[in-house]
Structure formats: structure tokens, C-alpha cells
C-alpha positions, 0 to 999 in steps of 0.5 A: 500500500502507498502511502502519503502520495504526493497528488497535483492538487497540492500547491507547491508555494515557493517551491512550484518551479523549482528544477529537479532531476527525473529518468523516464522511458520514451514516450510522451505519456511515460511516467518519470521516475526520481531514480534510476534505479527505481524497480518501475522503470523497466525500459532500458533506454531510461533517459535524464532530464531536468524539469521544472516542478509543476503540477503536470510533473506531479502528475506524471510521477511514478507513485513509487517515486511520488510517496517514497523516493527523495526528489532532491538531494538530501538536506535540501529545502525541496527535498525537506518540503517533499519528504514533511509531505510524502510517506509518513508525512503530513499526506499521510497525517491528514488522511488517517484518523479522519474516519472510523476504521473497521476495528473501531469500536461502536457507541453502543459497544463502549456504552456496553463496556462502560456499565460493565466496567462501572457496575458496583461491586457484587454482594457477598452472599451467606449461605454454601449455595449461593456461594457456588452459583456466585462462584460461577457467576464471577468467572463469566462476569470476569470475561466480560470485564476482560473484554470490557477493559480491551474495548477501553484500552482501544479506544484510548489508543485511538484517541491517543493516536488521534491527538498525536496525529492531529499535533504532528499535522498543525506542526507541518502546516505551521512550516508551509502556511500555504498549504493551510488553506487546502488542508482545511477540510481534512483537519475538520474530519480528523477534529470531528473523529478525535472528538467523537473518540473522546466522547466514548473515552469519556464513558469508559473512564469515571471522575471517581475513579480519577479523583480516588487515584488523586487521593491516593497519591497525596496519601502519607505512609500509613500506621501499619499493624505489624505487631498483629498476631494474624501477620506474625507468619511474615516474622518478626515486628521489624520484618512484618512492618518492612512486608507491609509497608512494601504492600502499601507502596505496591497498592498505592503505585497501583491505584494512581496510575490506574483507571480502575477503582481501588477495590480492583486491586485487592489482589495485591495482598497476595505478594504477602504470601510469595514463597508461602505453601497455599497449605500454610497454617495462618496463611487464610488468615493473614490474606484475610486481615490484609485484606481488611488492612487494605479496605482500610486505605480504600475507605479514606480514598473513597472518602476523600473522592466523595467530597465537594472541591471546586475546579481550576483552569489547567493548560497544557501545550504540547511540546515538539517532542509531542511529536515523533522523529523520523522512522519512529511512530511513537510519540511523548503522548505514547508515553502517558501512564493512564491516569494522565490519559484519563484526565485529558480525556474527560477534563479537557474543555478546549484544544486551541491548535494555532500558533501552538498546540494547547490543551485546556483542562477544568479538574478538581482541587486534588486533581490538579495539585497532583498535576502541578506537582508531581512529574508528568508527560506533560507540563501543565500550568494554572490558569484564572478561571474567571476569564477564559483568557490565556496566562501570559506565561502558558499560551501566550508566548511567542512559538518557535513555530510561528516564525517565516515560513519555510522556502528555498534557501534556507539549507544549500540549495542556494548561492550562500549570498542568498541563504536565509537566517535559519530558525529552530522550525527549519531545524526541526523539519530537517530533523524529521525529514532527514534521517542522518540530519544529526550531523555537523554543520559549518554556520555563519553568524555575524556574532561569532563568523565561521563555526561548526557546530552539532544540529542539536547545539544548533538548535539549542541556539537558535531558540536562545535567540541565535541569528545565523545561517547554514553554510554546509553540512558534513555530508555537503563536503566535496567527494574530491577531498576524500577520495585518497583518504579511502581504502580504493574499492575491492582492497578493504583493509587488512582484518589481520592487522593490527588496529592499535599498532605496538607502541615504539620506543626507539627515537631513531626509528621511523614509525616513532611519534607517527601515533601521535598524529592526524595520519594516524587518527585517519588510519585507526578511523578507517580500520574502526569503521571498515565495513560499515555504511558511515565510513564516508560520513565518519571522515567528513565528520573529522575533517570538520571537527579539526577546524574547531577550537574547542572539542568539548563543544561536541558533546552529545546535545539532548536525546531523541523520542526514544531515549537514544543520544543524539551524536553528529558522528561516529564514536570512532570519530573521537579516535580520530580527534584525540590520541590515547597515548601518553607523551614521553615528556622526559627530554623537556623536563630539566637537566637535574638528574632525579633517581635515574631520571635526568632530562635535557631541558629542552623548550616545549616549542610548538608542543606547547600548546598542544591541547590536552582532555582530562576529567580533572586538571587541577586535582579538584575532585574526590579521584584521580583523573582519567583521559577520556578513553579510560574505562572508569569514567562515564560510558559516553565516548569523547569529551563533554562539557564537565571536562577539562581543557589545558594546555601541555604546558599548564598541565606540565606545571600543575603540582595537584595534577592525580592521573589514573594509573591505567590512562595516565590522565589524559588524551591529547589533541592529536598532533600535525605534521610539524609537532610530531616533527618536532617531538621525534627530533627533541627525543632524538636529541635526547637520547644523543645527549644521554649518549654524550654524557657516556662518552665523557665519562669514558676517559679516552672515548670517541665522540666523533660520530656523535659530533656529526649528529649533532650537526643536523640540529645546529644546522637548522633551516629557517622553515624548521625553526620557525615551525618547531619555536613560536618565539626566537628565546626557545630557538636560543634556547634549543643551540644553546643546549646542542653547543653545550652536547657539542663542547661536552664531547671530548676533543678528537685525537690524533689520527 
């Protein structure tokens, strides 16, 4: 079945006129096809073309293409427009829960259900023989009420699913005004069905029930009779009362959240008697005290239910998340335990859809104590009941919907002279529309210039009131800029290999210091996503990442409907980002021998900016500190707002540094061409200094062949200098040390 396709009859707005691209078979009456691939383009003689999008084009698409294939390139304006619309968008939306489907239940069905689940309880009769018909009685009567309860719970899903479609339908429309028009008729089918649905939630569900369950939740922890004989099969005092506190919690979690009245739950007191033989001597008796224990608790509900309160005026508005992401049908509403469906079902008085969905509810005292304290789906506020007139702080402030409608140029389907401010509606379309929209993109604003930033740091910003413009997503990054830097086709890397290679110790060997730097962080990347789909998206991401000036800035930003973190990229990605492995810092440390240590007391130079990622810097938290690959921190992979960021040579002078004593503290930022130069040649420096030293000791020793080493560092070109020192005391201070190796050697003897 096609679903959500796109028709003629749907006006385009700014987009009508837009150019796409489109295959078709010969002939004026062949239908056109946004892939080539498409299964229903059987000619092999497909030809491409661009066209301009019109009604005719609708007309004459493929309805394979018109509901399920993307029109546009990815994370365009045309394509986040046609995707809201076709499939599971808002075609789809304004087309369902219009009408009672063939499995909705009957007014006269849910009439019966109501007086069913509603009936007072049975009289319990006296004599042997009534008891036994009774017996038999209540096992039908069970039945029906099992199929009573399934009948309510269908119709709340409908009308759950109801309200949700019908928010996710005014959210759409909010972005394409001109669409509202053509819409009208459709959203008064689907307001008329939601609110014959809520008429049949209505019966199924009594205020009685919902203000007992109010009472009970407002309930202080009870006196309970531990120390009664009938209860001493459950042990001590101590332990009876721990047993049946546990049972008031258990009674007391049940009834707030259910529609049933309470004295549906009497079958708790059976968790009294888990493990307990059913031949128990005492055990009838204790159920029976229980239960005269808990008739207790629904006496003072009933009572508080019974009473007279007066009402207050309740709103709610319903936020984004109300709604659902991309390839999941469950929304915030979906969530709802079912005292609070209840509630909206028969308390609600008015739903006001525009600018924002708003919900207005007319409850009890106790009811909305409980709504205004406790934690909930939804957030609700108190409102005059006198006037209807909205709270100035509930409804009336601005949404973050009614802002410029949504057209061409807001993404990158423009020149960027032309792009247009982007806004958290623009956003949050693209997140729905697009299914890797999670990602990084470089943003321009006035403010700050050129940044690259997450979606969800994007969107936290622009509802703070940011004012800026998309340039590029990761995905937008030139194909040209990466074909070297993937394995070639049909040469996968090595599984045999090694991904973490074997660390190097020798200064004098190539390969030391190379895992350290970015071509390394490139390698390892590509090894962790060998195989998999986001390789491509992973080094874009990277070459993103490295632009920025802080890495804690990408952080995880809020979580999706169903619970999942919200990432821009890959966790391999931070492999790529920071290098686990510690530096070998003894060449810069001062030329005191301490134990066995002595350093050479070489300048930091270019390494001493180098940014260093610890959980704790200064030694201000209980603990040590770890690097952000260490396995006891948090699970979370890279760094996050809570770290600390340092650089080398403040983390070299600070004395409360504890590093942990399996990742030494912590990852730095890894290192360009010119620093891991720079670091190989100051150890190899060192380890000639160590070799100096031997040499002069060694009375009648020959330092020749040192000697000639030694001039590789003197002789340094004007680039390398400049690179390896940001100031010319530290390039002073590097000769300086080498005359001095150079002046320790001993003089040459006589040939």
C-alpha cells in the first residue's frame, strides 16, 4: 500500500518551479521516475532530464517515486518540503484518523463496556449455595470485564493516536502556511473523529475513579499493624512492618496510575504470601486481615473522592517532542501512564491548535495539585478561571513555530549570498525529514563568523535567540577531498592487522611519534569503521571537527523520542580527534638528574600548546583523573562539557595534577605534521645527549660520530625553526643546549 502520495492538487508555494532531476522511458505519456534505479522503470533506454516542478510533473510521477523516493538531494529545502509531505508525512497525517476504521469500536459497544466496567461491586452472599452459583457467576462476569477493559484500552489508543496525529499535522502546516488553506477540510474530519473518540473515552473512564487515584497519591505512609498476631507468619515486628509497608507502596503505585477503582486491586495482598505453601497454617488468615488492612486505605480514598472541591483552569501545550522523529511512530503522548490519559480525556474543555498546540483542562482541587506537582508527560500550568483568557506565561508566548515560513534557501540549495537566517522550525523539519540530519554543520553568524557546530547545539541556539545561517553540512563536503583518504574499492583493509599498532620506543626509528598524529587518527578511523555504511560520513565528520577550537563543544546535545543520544558522528570519530597515548615528556623536563631520571631541558616549542582532555586538571575532585578513553569514567565516548581543557604546558606545571594509573590522565589533541616533527627530533636529541654524557665519562672515548649528529640540529633551516619555536628565546634556547652536547664531547685525537 502507498502511502502519503504526493497528488497535483497540492500547491507547491515557493517551491512550484523549482528544477529537479527525473529518468523516464520514451514516450510522451511515460511516467518519470526520481531514480534510476527505481524497480518501475523497466525500459532500458531510461533517459535524464531536468524539469521544472509543476503540477503536470506531479502528475506524471511514478507513485513509487511520488510517496517514497527523495526528489532532491538530501538536506535540501525541496527535498525537506517533499519528504514533511510524502510517506509518513503530513499526506499521510491528514488522511488517517479522519474516519472510523473497521476495528473501531461502536457507541453502543463502549456504552456496553462502560456499565460493565462501572457496575458496583457484587454482594457477598451467606449461605454454601449461593456461594457456588456466585462462584460461577464471577468467572463469566470476569470475561466480560476482560473484554470490557480491551474495548477501553482501544479506544484510548485511538484517541491517543488521534491527538498525536492531529499535533504532528498543525506542526507541518505551521512550516508551509500555504498549504493551510487546502488542508482545511481534512483537519475538520480528523477534529470531528478525535472528538467523537473522546466522547466514548469519556464513558469508559469515571471522575471517581480519577479523583480516588488523586487521593491516593497525596496519601502519607500509613500506621501499619505489624505487631498483629494474624501477620506474625511474615516474622518478626521489624520484618512484618518492612512486608507491609512494601504492600502499601505496591497498592498505592497501583491505584494512581490506574483507571480502575481501588477495590480492583485487592489482589495485591497476595505478594504477602510469595514463597508461602497455599497449605500454610495462618496463611487464610493473614490474606484475610490484609485484606481488611487494605479496605482500610480504600475507605479514606473513597472518602476523600466523595467530597465537594471546586475546579481550576489547567493548560497544557504540547511540546515538539509531542511529536515523533523520523522512522519512529511513537510519540511523548505514547508515553502517558493512564491516569494522565484519563484526565485529558474527560477534563479537557478546549484544544486551541494555532500558533501552538494547547490543551485546556477544568479538574478538581486534588486533581490538579497532583498535576502541578508531581512529574508528568506533560507540563501543565494554572490558569484564572474567571476569564477564559490565556496566562501570559502558558499560551501566550511567542512559538518557535510561528516564525517565516519555510522556502528555498534556507539549507544549500542556494548561492550562500542568498541563504536565509535559519530558525529552530527549519531545524526541526530537517530533523524529521532527514534521517542522518544529526550531523555537523559549518554556520555563519555575524556574532561569532565561521563555526561548526552539532544540529542539536544548533538548535539549542537558535531558540536562545541565535541569528545565523547554514553554510554546509558534513555530508555537503566535496567527494574530491576524500577520495585518497579511502581504502580504493575491492582492497578493504587488512582484518589481520593490527588496529592499535605496538607502541615504539626507539627515537631513531621511523614509525616513532607517527601515533601521535592526524595520519594516524585517519588510519585507526578507517580500520574502526571498515565495513560499515558511515565510513564516508565518519571522515567528513573529522575533517570538520579539526577546524574547531574547542572539542568539548561536541558533546552529545539532548536525546531523541526514544531515549537514544543524539551524536553528529561516529564514536570512532573521537579516535580520530584525540590520541590515547601518553607523551614521553622526559627530554623537556630539566637537566637535574632525579633517581635515574635526568632530562635535557629542552623548550616545549610548538608542543606547547598542544591541547590536552582530562576529567580533572587541577586535582579538584574526590579521584584521580582519567583521559577520556579510560574505562572508569562515564560510558559516553569523547569529551563533554564537565571536562577539562589545558594546555601541555599548564598541565606540565600543575603540582595537584592525580592521573589514573591505567590512562595516565589524559588524551591529547592529536598532533600535525610539524609537532610530531618536532617531538621525534627533541627525543632524538635526547637520547644523543644521554649518549654524550657516556662518552665523557669514558676517559679516552670517541665522540666523533656523535659530533656529526649533532650537526643536523645546529644546522637548522629557517622553515624548521620557525615551525618547531613560536618565539626566537626557545630557538636560543634549543643551540644553546646542542653547543653545550657539542663542547661536552671530548676533543678528537690524533689520527
Amino acid at each position: 500500500m502507498i502511502y502519503g502520495l504526493l497528488t497535483p492538487d497540492v500547491p507547491l508555494g515557493p517551491f512550484e518551479g523549482s528544477p529537479i532531476t527525473v529518468w523516464s522511458a520514451q514516450g510522451k505519456q511515460a511516467k518519470l521516475h526520481t531514480s534510476s534505479s527505481c524497480s518501475y522503470l523497466r525500459s532500458a533506454r531510461a533517459t535524464e532530464r531536468e524539469v521544472y516542478l509543476d503540477a503536470s510533473v506531479v502528475a506524471q510521477m511514478c507513485p513509487q517515486c511520488g510517496a517514497y523516493s527523495s526528489w532532491a538531494r538530501p538536506g535540501t529545502g525541496l527535498a525537506v518540503f517533499l519528504d514533511t509531505l510524502t510517506g509518513l508525512g503530513l499526506l499521510y497525517e491528514l488522511d488517517s484518523f479522519r474516519d472510523a476504521d473497521e476495528d473501531a469500536c461502536g457507541d453502543e459497544e463502549v456504552r456496553q463496556a462502560a456499565s460493565l466496567l462501572h457496575r458496583p461491586a457484587p454482594a457477598v452472599p451467606t449461605d454454601t449455595a449461593a456461594q457456588d452459583e456466585a462462584e460461577d457467576d464471577e468467572d463469566a462476569a470476569w470475561e466480560e470485564l476482560q473484554e470490557s477493559r480491551r474495548v477501553r484500552e482501544a479506544v484510548f489508543r485511538e484517541w491517543r493516536g488521534a491527538l498525536a496525529s492531529m499535533h504532528r499535522a498543525h506542526q507541518q502546516l505551521e512550516l508551509f502556511p500555504w498549504l493551510r488553506s487546502w488542508a482545511e477540510a481534512a483537519l475538520q474530519m480528523k477534529a470531528d473523529r478525535l472528538r467523537a473518540v473522546q466522547v466514548q473515552a469519556r464513558l469508559l473512564v469515571t471522575e471517581d475513579t480519577l479523583l480516588a487515584a488523586a487521593a491516593a497519591a497525596a496519601m502519607q505512609e500509613p500506621d501499619v499493624p505489624a505487631d498483629d498476631a494474624a501477620f506474625a507468619l511474615l516474622g518478626c515486628p521489624a520484618e512484618a512492618r518492612k512486608k507491609l509497608l512494601s504492600l502499601w507502596r505496591r497498592w498505592q503505585r497501583t491505584v494512581e496510575d490506574s483507571w480502575d477503582p481501588p477495590r480492583e486491586q485487592a489482589y495485591l495482598v497476595h505478594h504477602l504470601a510469595d514463597g508461602m505453601s497455599s497449605r500454610r497454617k495462618g496463611r487464610d488468615q493473614m490474606l484475610e486481615r490484609a485484606r481488611a488492612v487494605m479496605a482500610g486505605w480504600e475507605s479514606r480514598v473513597r472518602l476523600a473522592s466523595a467530597r465537594t472541591y471546586d475546579e481550576q483552569v489547567l493548560v497544557a501545550c504540547l511540546p515538539h517532542n509531542a511529536a515523533t522523529e523520523r522512522d519512529s511512530r511513537r510519540s511523548l503522548l505514547d508515553r502517558l501512564d493512564e491516569w494522565e490519559l484519563g484526565v485529558l480525556a474527560v477534563y479537557t474543555v478546549d484544544t486551541d491548535w494555532q500558533p501552538q498546540s494547547v490543551i485546556t483542562m477544568r479538574v478538581p482541587e486534588p486533581v490538579a495539585a497532583r498535576l502541578l506537582t508531581q512529574q508528568h508527560g506533560l507540563s501543565y500550568t494554572e490558569r484564572e478561571a474567571a476569564g477564559m483568557e490565556p496566562a501570559p506565561d502558558a499560551v501566550s508566548a511567542p512559538s518557535p513555530l510561528a516564525e517565516p515560513s519555510f522556502g528555498p534557501g534556507v539549507f544549500d540549495d542556494t548561492p550562500v549570498r542568498s541563504r536565509r537566517p535559519v530558525t529552530l522550525a527549519h531545524l526541526r523539519a530537517l530533523r524529521a525529514a532527514m534521517r542522518d540530519a544529526e550531523q555537523l554543520y559549518v554556520v555563519f553568524s555575524a556574532d561569532a563568523g565561521l563555526e561548526v557546530v552539532a544540529l542539536s547545539v544548533l538548535e539549542q541556539r537558535c531558540a536562545a535567540g541565535w541569528r545565523g545561517v547554514i553554510i554546509a553540512g558534513a555530508s555537503d563536503l566535496p567527494d574530491a577531498l576524500f577520495d585518497s583518504q579511502r581504502t580504493p574499492a575491492g582492497q578493504d583493509a587488512p582484518e589481520d592487522g593490527e588496529i592499535w599498532p605496538e607502541r615504539v620506543y626507539d627515537p631513531h626509528h621511523a614509525a616513532f611519534g607517527a601515533g601521535l598524529g592526524v595520519a594516524e587518527g585517519e588510519r585507526v578511523l578507517l580500520r574502526l569503521c571498515a565495513g560499515r555504511r558511515d565510513v564516508d560520513h565518519a571522515l567528513r565528520s573529522l575533517a570538520l571537527a579539526r577546524g574547531m577550537a574547542d572539542l568539548r563543544q561536541l558533546e552529545t546535545a539532548g536525546y531523541d523520542d526514544r531515549g537514544f543520544a543524539r551524536r553528529p558522528f561516529a564514536s570512532a570519530v573521537w579516535h580520530g580527534l584525540l590520541a590515547m597515548e601518553q607523551l614521553d615528556l622526559q627530554p623537556f623536563e630539566p637537566a637535574i638528574e632525579t633517581g635515574w631520571r635526568r632530562g635535557s631541558g629542552l623548550p616545549l616549542g610548538v608542543l606547547a600548546q598542544v591541547q590536552v582532555y582530562t576529567s580533572d586538571a587541577a586535582g579538584r575532585y574526590q579521584g584521580r583523573a582519567h583521559s577520556p578513553g579510560c574505562a572508569h569514567r562515564r560510558p559516553e565516548h569523547g569529551v563533554g562539557r564537565d571536562d577539562d581543557l589545558v594546555t601541555l604546558e599548564e598541565l606540565i606545571g600543575s603540582k595537584d595534577f592525580d592521573p589514573c594509573s591505567k590512562c595516565g590522565g589524559y588524551a591529547i589533541r592529536r598532533l600535525t605534521q610539524d609537532q610530531v616533527a618536532y617531538y621525534r627530533a627533541a627525543h632524538r636529541l635526547h637520547h644523543l645527549a644521554r649518549q654524550v654524557h657516556a662518552v665523557a665519562r669514558d676517559v679516552g672515548g670517541d665522540g666523533s660520530d656523535l659530533a656529526a649528529e649533532l650537526e643536523e640540529f645546529i644546522r637548522l633551516d629557517r622553515n624548521q625553526t620557525e615551525a618547531w619555536f613560536p618565539s626566537r628565546e626557545q630557538a636560543c634556547q634549543w643551540r644553546e643546549i646542542v653547543d653545550r652536547l657539542r663542547r661536552t664531547l671530548p676533543a678528537p685525537g690524533p689520527a
